[in-house]
LUMTIPA-746883 format. One record per residue (C-alpha): residue number from 1; chain; x, z negated, y. Coordinates in Angstrom, 1 decimal, always signed. Example, Ala and Ser with C-alpha at 12.3 -4.5 7.8 and 13.67 -1.06 7.14 Angstrom:
BEGIN
1; A; +12.3; -7.8; -4.5 $
2; A; +13.7; -7.1; -1.1 $
//
This chain:
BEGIN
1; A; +19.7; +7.9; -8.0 $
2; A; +18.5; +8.8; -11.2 $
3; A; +21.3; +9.5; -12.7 $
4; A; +22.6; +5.8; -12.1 $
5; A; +23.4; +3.5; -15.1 $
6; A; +21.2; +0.5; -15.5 $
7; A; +24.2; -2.1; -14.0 $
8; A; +23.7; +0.0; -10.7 $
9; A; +19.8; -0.5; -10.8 $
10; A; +17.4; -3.7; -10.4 $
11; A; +15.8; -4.2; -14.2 $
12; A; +14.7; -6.8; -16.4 $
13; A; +16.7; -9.7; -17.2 $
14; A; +15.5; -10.8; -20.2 $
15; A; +13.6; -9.3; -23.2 $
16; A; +10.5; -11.6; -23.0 $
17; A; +10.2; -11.6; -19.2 $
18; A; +10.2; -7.2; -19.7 $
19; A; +7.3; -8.2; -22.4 $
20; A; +5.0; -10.2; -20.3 $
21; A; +5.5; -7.8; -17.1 $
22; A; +4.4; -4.9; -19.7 $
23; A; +1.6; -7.3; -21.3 $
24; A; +0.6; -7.8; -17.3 $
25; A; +0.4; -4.7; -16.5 $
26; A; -1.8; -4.1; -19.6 $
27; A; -4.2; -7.0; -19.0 $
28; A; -6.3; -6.6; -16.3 $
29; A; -9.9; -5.5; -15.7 $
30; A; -10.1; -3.2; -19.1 $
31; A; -9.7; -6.4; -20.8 $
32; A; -11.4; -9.1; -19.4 $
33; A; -14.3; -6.6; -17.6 $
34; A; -14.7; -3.3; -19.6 $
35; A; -13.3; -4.6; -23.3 $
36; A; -16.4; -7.6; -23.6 $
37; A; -19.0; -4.5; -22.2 $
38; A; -17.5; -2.5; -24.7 $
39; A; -18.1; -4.9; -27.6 $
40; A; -21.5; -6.1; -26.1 $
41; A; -22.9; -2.2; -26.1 $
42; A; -21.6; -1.4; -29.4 $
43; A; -21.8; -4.5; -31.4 $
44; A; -19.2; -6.7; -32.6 $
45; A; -17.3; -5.7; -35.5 $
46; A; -18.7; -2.5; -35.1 $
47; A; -16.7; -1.3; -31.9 $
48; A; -14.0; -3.9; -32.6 $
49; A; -12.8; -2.2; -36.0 $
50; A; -12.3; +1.0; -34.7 $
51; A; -10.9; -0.3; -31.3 $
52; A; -8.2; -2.1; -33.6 $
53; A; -7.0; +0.9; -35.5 $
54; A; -6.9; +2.9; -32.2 $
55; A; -4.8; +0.8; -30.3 $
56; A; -2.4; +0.3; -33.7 $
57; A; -2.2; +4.4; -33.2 $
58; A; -1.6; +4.1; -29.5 $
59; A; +0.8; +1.2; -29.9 $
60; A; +2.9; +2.6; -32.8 $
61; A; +3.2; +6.3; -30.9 $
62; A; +2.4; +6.6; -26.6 $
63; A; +3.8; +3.3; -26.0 $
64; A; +6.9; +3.3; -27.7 $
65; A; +7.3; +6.7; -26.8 $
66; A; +6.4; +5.9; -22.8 $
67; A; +9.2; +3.4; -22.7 $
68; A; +11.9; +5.4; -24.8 $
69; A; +11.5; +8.0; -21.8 $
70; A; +12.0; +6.0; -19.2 $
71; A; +14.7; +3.9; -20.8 $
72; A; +16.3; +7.5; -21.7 $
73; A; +16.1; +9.1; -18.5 $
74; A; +16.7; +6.2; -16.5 $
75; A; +13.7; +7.2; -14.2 $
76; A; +10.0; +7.1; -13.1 $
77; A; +7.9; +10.3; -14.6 $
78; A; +9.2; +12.4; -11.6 $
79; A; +12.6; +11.9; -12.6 $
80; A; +12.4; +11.9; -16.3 $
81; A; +10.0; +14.8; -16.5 $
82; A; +12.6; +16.7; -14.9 $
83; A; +15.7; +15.7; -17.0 $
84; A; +13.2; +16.8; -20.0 $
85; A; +12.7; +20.4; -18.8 $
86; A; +16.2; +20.6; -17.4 $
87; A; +17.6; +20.2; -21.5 $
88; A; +14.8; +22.6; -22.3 $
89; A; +15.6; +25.5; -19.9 $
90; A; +17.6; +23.9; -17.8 $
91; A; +15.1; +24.1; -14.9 $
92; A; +14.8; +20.8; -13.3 $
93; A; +12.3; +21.3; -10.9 $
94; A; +9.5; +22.3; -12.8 $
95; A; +9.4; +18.5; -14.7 $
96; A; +9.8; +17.1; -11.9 $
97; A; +6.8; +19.0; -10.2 $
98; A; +4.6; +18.0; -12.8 $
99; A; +6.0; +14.4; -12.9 $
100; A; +4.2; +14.2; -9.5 $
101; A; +0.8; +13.9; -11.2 $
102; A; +1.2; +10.7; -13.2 $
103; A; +1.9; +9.1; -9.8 $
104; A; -0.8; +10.6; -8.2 $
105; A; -2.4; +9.0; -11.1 $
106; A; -0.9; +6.0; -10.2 $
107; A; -1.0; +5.6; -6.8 $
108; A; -5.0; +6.6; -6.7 $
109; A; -5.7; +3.9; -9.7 $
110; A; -3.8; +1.4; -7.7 $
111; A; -5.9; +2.1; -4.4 $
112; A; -8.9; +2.1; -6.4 $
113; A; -7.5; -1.3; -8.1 $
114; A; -7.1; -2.8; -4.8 $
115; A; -10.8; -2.5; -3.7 $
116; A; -11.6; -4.5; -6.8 $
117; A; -8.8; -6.9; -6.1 $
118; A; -10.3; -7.7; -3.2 $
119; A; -13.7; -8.7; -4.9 $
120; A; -11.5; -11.0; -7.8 $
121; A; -10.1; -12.8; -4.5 $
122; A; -13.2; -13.3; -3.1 $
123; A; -15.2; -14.6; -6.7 $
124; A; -11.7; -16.8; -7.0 $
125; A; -11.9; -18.1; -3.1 $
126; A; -15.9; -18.2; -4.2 $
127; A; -15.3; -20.5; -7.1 $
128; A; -12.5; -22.7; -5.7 $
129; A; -14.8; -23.6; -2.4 $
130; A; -17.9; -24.0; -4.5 $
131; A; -20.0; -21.0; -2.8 $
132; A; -20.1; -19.2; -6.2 $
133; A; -21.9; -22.0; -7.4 $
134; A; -24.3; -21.9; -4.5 $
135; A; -25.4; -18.1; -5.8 $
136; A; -27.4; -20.0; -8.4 $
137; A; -28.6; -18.5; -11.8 $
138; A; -31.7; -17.0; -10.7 $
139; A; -31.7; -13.0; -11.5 $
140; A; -34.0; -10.7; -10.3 $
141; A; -35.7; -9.5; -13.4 $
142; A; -36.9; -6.1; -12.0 $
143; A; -33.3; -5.2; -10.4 $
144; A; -30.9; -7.4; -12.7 $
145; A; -29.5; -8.8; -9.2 $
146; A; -28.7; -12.3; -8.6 $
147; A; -31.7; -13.2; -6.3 $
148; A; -28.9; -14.6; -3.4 $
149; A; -27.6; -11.1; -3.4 $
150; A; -30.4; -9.8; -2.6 $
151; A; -31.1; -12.0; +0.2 $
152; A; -27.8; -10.1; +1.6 $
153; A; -28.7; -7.1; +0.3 $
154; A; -32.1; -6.4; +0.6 $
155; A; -32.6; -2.3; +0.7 $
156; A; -29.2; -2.4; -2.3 $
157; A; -31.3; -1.0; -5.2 $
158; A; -28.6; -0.8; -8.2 $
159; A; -25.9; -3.6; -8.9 $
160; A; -23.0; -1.8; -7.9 $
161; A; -24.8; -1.4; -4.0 $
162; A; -25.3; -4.6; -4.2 $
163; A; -22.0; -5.6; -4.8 $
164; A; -20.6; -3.2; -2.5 $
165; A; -23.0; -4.4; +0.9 $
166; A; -22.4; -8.3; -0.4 $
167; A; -18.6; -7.6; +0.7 $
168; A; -19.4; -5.7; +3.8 $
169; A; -21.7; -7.8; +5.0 $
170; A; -19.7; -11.0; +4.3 $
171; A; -21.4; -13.3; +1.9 $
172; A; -20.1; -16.4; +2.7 $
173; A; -17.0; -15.5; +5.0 $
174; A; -15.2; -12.7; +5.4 $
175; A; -15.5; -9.1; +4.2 $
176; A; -14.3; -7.0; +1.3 $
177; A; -11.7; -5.3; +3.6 $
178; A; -9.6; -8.8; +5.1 $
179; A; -10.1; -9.9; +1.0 $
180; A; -8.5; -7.1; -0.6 $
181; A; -5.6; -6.7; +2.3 $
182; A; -4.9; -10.1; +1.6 $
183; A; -5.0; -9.2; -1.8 $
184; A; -2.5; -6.4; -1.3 $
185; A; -0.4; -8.3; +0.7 $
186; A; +0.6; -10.7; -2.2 $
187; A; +0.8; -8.1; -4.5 $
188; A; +3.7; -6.6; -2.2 $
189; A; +5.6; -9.3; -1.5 $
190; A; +5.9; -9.6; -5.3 $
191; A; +7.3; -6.1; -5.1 $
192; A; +9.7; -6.2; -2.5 $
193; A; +11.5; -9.5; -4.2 $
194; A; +12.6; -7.0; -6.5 $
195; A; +12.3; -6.3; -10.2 $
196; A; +14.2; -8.9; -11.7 $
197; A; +13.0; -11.4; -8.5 $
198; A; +9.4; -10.7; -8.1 $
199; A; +7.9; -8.9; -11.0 $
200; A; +9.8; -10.4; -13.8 $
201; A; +9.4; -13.9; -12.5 $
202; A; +5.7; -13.6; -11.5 $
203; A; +4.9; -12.6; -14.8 $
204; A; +6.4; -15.3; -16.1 $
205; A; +4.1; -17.6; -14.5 $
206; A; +1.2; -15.7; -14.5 $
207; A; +1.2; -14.8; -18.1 $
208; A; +1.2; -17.6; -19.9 $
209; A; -1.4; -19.2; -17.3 $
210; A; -3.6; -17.1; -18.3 $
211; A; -3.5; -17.4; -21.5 $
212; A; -3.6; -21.0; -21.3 $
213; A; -6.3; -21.3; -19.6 $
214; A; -8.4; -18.4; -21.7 $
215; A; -7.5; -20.6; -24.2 $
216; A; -9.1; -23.5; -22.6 $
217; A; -12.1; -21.6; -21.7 $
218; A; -12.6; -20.7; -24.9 $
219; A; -12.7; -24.3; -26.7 $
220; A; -14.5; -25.8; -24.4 $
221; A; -17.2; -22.7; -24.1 $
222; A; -17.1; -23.6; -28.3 $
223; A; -18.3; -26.6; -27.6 $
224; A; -22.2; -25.3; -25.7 $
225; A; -25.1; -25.4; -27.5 $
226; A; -25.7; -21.6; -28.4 $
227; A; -22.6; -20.4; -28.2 $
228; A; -22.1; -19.5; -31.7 $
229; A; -24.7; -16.9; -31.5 $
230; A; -22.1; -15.3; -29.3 $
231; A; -18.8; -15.4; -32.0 $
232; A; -22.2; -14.3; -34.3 $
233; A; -22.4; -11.0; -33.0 $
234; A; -18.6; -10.7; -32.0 $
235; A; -18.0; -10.7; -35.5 $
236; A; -21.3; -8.9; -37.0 $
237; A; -20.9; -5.4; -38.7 $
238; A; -23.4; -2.3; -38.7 $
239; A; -21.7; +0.3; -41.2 $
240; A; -24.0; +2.8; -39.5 $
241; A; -22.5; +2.0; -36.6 $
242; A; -19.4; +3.0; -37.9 $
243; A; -20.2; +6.6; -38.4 $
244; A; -20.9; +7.1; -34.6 $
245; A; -18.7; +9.4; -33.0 $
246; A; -19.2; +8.0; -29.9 $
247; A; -18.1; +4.5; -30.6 $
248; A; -14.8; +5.8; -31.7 $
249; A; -14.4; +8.0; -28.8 $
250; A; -15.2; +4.4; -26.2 $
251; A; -12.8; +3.0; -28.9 $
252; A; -9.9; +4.8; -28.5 $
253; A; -10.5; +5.1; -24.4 $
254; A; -10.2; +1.7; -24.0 $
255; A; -7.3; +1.6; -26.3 $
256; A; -5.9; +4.0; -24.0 $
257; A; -6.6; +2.2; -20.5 $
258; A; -6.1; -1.3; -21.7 $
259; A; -2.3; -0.7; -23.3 $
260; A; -1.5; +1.3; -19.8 $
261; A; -0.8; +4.6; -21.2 $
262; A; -0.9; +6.9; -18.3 $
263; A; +2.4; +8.7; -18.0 $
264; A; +3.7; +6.2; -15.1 $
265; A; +3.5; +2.3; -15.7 $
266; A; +5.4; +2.1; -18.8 $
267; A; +7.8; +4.8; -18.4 $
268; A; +8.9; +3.1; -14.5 $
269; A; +9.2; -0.4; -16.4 $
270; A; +11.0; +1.2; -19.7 $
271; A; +13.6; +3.0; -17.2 $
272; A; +14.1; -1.0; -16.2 $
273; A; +15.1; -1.8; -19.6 $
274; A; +18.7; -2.2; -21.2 $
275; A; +19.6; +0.1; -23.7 $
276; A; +20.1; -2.6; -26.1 $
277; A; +16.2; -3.2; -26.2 $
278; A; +14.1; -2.9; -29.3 $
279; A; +11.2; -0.7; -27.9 $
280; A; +9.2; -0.8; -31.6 $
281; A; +9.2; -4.3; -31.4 $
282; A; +8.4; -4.2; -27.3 $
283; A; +5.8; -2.1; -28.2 $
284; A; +4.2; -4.3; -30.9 $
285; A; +4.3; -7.5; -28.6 $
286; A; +2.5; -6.0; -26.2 $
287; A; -0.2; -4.0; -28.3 $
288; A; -0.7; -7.7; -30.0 $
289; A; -0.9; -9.8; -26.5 $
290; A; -3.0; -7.4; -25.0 $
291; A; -5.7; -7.2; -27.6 $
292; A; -5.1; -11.0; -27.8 $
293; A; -6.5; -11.3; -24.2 $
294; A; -9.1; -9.1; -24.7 $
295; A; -10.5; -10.9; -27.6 $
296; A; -10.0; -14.4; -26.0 $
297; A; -12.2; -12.5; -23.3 $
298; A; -14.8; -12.0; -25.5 $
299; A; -14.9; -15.2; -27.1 $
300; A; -15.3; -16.4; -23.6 $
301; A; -17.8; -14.1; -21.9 $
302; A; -20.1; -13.8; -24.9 $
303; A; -20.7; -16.4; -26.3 $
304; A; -20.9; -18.5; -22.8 $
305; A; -23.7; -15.7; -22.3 $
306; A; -25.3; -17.0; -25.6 $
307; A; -24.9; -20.5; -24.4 $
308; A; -27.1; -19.4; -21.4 $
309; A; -29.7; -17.9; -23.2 $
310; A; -28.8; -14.4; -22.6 $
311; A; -28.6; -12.0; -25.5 $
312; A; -24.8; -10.9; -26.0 $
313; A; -25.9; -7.2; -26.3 $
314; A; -27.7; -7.0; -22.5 $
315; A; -24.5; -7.3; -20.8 $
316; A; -24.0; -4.0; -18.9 $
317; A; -21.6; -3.4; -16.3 $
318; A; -22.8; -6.3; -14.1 $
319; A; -21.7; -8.8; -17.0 $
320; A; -18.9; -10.1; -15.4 $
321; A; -20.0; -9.7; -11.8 $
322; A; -23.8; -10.9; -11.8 $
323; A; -24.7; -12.0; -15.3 $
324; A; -21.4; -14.1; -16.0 $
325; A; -21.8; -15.5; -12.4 $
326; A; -25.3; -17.0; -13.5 $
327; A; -25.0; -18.1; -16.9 $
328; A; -21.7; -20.2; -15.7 $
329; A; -23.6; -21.5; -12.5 $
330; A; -26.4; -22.9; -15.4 $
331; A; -23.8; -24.5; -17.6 $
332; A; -22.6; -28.2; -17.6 $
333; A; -19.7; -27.9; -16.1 $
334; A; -20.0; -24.4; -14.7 $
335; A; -18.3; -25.1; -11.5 $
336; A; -15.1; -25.9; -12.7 $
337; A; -15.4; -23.2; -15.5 $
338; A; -16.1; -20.7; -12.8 $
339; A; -13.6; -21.6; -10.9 $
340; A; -11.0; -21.0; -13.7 $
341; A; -11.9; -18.2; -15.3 $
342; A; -11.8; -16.1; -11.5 $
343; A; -8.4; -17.6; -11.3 $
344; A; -7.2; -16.1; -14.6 $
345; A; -9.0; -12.8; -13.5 $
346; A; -6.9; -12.9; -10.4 $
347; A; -3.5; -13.4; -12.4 $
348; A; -4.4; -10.5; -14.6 $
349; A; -5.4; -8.5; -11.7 $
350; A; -2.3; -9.0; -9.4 $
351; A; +0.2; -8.3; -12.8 $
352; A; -2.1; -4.6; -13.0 $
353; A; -1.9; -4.0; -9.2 $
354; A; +1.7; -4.8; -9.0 $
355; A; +2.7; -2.1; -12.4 $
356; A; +0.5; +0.6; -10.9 $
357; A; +2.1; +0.3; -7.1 $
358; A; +5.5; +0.5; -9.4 $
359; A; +5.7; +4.1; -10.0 $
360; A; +5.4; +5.2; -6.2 $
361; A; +7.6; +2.6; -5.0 $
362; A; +9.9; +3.7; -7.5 $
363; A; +9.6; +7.5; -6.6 $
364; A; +10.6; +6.5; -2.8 $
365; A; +13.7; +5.0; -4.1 $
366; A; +14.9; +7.3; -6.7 $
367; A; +13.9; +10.7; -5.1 $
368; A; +14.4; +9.8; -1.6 $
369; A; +16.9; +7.2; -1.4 $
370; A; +14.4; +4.5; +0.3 $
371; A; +15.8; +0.8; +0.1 $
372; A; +13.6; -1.3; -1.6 $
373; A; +11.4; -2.7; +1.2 $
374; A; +10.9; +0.2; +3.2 $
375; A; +9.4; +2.0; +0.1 $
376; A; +7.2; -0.9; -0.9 $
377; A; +5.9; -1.0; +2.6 $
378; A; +5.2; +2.5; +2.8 $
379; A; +3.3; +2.9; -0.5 $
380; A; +1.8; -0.4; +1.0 $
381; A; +0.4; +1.0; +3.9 $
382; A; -0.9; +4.3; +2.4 $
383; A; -2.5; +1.6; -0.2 $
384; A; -4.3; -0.5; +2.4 $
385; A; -5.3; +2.3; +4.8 $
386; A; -7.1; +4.4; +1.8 $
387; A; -8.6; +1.6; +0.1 $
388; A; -10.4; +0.9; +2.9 $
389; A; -11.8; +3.9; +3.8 $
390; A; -12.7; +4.5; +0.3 $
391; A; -14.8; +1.5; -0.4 $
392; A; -18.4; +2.9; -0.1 $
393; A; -17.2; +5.5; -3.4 $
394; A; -14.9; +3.3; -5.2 $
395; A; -17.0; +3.6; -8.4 $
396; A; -16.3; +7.4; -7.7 $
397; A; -13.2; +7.1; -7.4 $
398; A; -12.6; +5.2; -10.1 $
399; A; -14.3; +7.2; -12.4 $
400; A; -12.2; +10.6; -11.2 $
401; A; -9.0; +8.8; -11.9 $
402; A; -9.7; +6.9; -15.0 $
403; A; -11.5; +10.0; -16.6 $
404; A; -9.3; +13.0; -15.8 $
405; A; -6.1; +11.8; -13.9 $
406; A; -4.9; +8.6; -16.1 $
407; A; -5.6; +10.5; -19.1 $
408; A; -3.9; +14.1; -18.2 $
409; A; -0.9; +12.1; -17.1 $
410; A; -0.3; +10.1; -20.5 $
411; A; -1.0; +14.0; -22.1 $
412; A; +1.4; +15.2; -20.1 $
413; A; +4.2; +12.0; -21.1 $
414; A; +3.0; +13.1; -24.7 $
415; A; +4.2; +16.6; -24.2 $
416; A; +7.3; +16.2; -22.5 $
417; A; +8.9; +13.9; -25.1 $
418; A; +7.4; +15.2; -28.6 $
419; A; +7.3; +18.9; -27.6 $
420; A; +9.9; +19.5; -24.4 $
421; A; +12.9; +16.9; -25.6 $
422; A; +14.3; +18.0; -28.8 $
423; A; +13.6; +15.7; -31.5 $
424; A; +17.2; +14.4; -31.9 $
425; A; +17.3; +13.7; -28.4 $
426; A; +14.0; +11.7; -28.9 $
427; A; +14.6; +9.9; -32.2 $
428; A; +17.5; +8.8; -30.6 $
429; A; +16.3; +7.9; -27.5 $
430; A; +13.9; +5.4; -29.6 $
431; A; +16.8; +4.3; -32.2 $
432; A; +18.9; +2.6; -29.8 $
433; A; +18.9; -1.1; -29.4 $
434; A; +17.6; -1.2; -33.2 $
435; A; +19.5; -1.3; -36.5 $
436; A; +18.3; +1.8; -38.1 $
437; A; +16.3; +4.8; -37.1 $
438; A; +12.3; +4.5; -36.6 $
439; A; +10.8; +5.8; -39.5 $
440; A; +9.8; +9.3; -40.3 $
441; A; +6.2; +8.5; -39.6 $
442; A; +6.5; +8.3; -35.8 $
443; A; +7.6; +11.3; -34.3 $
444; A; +5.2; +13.3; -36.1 $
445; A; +2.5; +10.7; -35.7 $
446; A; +3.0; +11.0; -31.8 $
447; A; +3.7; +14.8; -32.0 $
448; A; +0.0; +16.0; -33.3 $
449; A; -1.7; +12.9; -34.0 $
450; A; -1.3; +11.3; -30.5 $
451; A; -1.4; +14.2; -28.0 $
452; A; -4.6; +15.8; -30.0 $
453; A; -6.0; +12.3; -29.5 $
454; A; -5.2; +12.8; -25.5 $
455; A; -6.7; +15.6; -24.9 $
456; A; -10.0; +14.2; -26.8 $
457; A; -9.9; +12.0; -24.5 $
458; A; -10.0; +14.0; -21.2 $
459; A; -12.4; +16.2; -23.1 $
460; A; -14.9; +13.5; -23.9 $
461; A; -14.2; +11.4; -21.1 $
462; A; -15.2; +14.3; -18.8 $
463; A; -18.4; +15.1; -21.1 $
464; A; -19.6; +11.3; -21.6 $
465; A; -18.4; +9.8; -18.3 $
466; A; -18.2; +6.1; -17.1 $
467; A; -18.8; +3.3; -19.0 $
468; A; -23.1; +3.9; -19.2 $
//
């Protein structure tokens, strides 16, 4: 099956609804979660100038070259993989076997994913019923938990316990595991309607709704006493700062994790594409939208946290979870602000969930000749039954995947195309669908500057770990 021309296979139908799928998949929890942390530990300008130039390195090279390989071999990494080794040696299987880890990678991001999925539904149900409003603002100071949490809670003695026992023991309603089958569900049924039909048109919506309502956020946010202390040190530079290794190794992670570079995602939706596609220009819409919504993030999260009298920089991993929960419960108007900004989390969520559930859907189909909703229900069910059982260690799991498996699969997308394919084959799988060839700089750009850049990554993501 993946040898079949595009006409024969479900793909996008237009260029901008292939855009905002890819921008979807790209804006989830990295940007709205781990992108303001990021720029709240490190300072402004100080993380955010690096952070640009890394994801202008990542957008020029891994995603262009993500979505020429796909498009190319007209498959997921399984099946593209293999077509890469088979014009090396002419030994299929062995792509093909290591294709299987970017959708391991996939597949146990997307399980992780839908743990968390099932806390954005519950915040969103939370905000739209008013409960989330009835956590109030008070915060523990000795703990840095909301004091309601703790009422739930008691023996939880870091945030993320307290998180996790909120959900299993119900705050208000149901637990973790109904909220984040339910959230699975519509995640699926997305899916099974089809590329064209579910993701393509749900994107559609989704996308500029967000967006539109970040944007709202955001002016009304400008208009709290306070608040510019936030944009203040959003846009303050430390040039020691700059020197720090470790902000530009943070930097380029989340460069990494927020434009979906893991060897699946984007290669599944490239192979969707028509060869008449400008990938460059693809690639550039989405590195530009996705940094978009993780700066209209920040000039919500931050500054509504300077608003509320907290100091931009004591965010933490808890920002979004705890402290955001707080500061909006104490603003005019928090209710309603609340209530939006956990609905734009859940569209940015869902888009994420849906990409990473791609790839193995995808494999089912291609590899094992699976109709459409029988693979979707199968992944499905692995998705549901594992996510459950995992919930105690999702931070765990979590960190495995996004620090060794994420990263070794993009690293392994890297290689196959600028070291396996021959560079003809490469260039010209990129050239098509523009008017002249890409320019000298890229292949060798992606070649050494871009796979060294990988396996920094999985080097100092293994040494430094998590987010601190």
């Amino acid at each position: 099956m993946s040898n079949q021309s595009l006409e024969q296979r479900d793909g996008f139908k237009s260029k901008w609804g292939f855009i905002l799928a890819c921008i979807g998949s790209a804006v989830g929890m990295g940007n709205i979660w781990r992108f303001p942390i990021m720029v709240s530990k490190f300072g402004g300008l100080t993380f955010l100038i690096p952070y640009f130039i890394c994801v202008a390195l990542v957008g020029s090279t891994g995603v262009i070259e993500e979505f020429a390989l796909g498009r190319w071999a007209q498959a997921g990494p399984v099946g593209a993989f293999g077509k890469c080794t088979e014009e090396k040696n002419g030994k299929k299987n062995i792509g093909e076997l290591i294709g299987i880890v970017p959708i391991i990678g996939a597949l146990m991001l997307s399980i992780g994913y839908t743990v968390v999925m099932g806390w954005i539904f519950k915040y969103c149900f939370m905000g739209i019923s008013g409960s989330l409003y009835a956590l109030g603002t008070e915060i523990d100071p000795t703990t840095g938990i909301l004091a309601e949490f703790i009422k739930t809670a008691p023996e939880a003695e870091t945030l993320g316990e307290a998180i996790g026992m909120m959900f299993q023991n119900g705050l208000f309603g149901i637990g973790n595991g109904v909220w984040q089958i339910i959230g699975l569900v519509i995640a699926l049924a997305i899916m099974v309607l089809g590329v064209s039909g579910g993701i393509e048109k749900a994107n559609k919506v989704m996308m500029p709704a967000l967006f539109g309502l970040f944007v709202i956020l955001g002016i009304y946010i400008a208009t709290l006493p306070g608040a510019g202390d936030g944009y203040k040190y959003i846009f303050t530079l430390d040039p020691a700062g700059l020197v720090n290794p470790q902000v530009w190794i943070f930097a380029f992670g989340q460069a990494f994790f927020s434009l979906s570079i893991g060897g699946n995602g984007s290669v599944i939706y490239g192979s969707y594409l028509p060869k008449s596609e400008d990938l460059p220009s693809s690639a550039r819409n989405v590195a530009i939208f996705d940094t978009l919504a993780a700066m209209l993030a920040a000039c919500v999260i931050l500054p509504a946290m300077a608003a509320g009298g907290v100091a931009p920089e004591s965010g933490g991993p808890g920002l979004m979870f705890i402290y955001l929960v707080a500061v909006l419960n104490g603003m005019r108007g928090g209710r309603i602000v609340g209530m939006v900004f956990f609905i734009c989390v859940l569209f940015a969520g869902l888009s994420s969930i849906v990409n990473l559930y791609e790839a193995p859907v995808a494999l089912l189909q291609e590899k094992f000749k699976f109709k459409r909703l029988p693979a979707v229900a199968t992944i499905g069910v692995i998705g549901c039954v594992v996510s459950v059982l995992i919930q105690p260690w999702t931070s765990q799991w979590m960190d495995v995947v996004s620090i060794y498996i994420c990263p070794l699969g993009a690293l392994l997308a890297g290689l196959m195309f600028f070291w396996v394919l021959k560079k003809e084959t490469a260039i010209g799988a990129v050239s098509e669908g523009i008017k002249n060839k890409i320019g000298g700089w890229f292949y060798p750009l992606g070649k050494y500057a871009f796979c060294i850049l990988c396996v920094v990554a999985l080097v100092a993501g293994a040494i430094l770990g998590g987010i601190g």
